[in-house]
C-alpha positions as CSV (number, residue, x, y, z in Angstrom):
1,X,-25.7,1.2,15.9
2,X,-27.1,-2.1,15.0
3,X,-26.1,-5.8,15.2
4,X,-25.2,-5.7,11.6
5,X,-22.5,-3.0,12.4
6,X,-21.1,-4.2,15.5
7,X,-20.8,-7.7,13.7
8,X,-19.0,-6.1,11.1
9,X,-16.4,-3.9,12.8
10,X,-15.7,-6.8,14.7
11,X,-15.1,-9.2,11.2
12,X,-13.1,-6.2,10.3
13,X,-11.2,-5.9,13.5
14,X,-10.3,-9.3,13.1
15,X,-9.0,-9.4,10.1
16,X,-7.2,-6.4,10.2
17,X,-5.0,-8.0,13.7
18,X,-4.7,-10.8,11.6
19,X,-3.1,-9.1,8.8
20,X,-1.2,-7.1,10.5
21,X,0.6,-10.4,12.3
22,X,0.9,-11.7,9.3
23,X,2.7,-9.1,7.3
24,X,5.2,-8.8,10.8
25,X,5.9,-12.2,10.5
26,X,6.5,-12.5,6.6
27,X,8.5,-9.2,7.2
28,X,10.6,-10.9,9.8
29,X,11.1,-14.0,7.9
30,X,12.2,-12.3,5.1
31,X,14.8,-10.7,6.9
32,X,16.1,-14.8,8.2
33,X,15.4,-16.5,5.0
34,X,17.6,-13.8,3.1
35,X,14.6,-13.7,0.0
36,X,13.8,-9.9,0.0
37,X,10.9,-10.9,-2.5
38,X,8.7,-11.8,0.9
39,X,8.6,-8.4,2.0
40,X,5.8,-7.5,-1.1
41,X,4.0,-10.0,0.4
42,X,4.3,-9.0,3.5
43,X,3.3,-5.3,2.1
44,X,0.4,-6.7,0.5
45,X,-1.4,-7.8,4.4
46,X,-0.8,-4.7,5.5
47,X,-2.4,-2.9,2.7
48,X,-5.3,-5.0,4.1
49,X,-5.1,-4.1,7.6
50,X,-5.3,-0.5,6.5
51,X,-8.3,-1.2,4.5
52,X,-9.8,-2.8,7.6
53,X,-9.1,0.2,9.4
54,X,-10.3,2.5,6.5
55,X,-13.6,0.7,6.2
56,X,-14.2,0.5,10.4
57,X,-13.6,4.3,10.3
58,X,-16.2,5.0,7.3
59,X,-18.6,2.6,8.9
60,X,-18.5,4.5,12.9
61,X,-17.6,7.8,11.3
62,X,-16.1,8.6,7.7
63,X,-20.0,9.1,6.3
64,X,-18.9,8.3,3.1
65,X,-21.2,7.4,-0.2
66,X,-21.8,3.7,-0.6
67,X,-20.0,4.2,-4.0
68,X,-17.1,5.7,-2.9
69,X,-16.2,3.2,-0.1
70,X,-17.0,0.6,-2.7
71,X,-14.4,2.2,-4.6
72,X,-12.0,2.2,-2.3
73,X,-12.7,-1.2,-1.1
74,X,-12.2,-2.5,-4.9
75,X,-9.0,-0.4,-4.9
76,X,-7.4,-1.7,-1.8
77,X,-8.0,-5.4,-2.7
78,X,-6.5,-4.9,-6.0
79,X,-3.5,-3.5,-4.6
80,X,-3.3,-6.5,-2.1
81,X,-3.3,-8.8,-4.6
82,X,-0.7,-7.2,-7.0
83,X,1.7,-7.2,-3.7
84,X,0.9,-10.7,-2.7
85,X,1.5,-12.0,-6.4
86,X,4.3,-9.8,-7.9
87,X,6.9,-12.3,-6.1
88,X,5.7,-15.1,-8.3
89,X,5.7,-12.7,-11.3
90,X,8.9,-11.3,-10.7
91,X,12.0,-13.4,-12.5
92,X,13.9,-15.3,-10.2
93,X,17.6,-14.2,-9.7
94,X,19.9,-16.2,-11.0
């Protein structure tokens, strides 16, 4: 294993613990501000802490193509960002 891959599980570890908090506390908070729209944001960092995990497994074991990691890499961003996002896009209720 080199000092490239160590460095990046690590970076990845990170963010994925990070994420993870964050979508808890978002979760929770939606649940004590009463705004249920929260909760897609809070869906949206955990589809990144399972892309973290994803990408440390196919780095230590998975032995996937570059391509197809790529893929999914490109696939779970987009769907974090349509979760973080749709509660601006949504219409407020009146």
């Amino acid at each position: 294993m080199s000092n490239f891959t160590t460095i990046s599980s690590l970076t990845l570890a990170a963010v994925g613990a990070i994420s993870l908090a964050l979508g808890f506390m978002l979760w929770m908070g939606s649940h004590r501000v009463g705004e249920p729209r929260l909760r897609w944001v809070a869906a949206g960092f955990w589809v990144m802490f399972v892309k973290s995990v994803f990408i440390i497994l196919t780095i230590h074991s998975l032995g996937l193509r570059h391509e197809a990691v790529q893929t999914a890499d490109a696939l779970f961003d987009l769907a974090a960002l349509v979760l973080v996002a749709s509660p601006f896009i949504m219409r407020s209720r009146v």
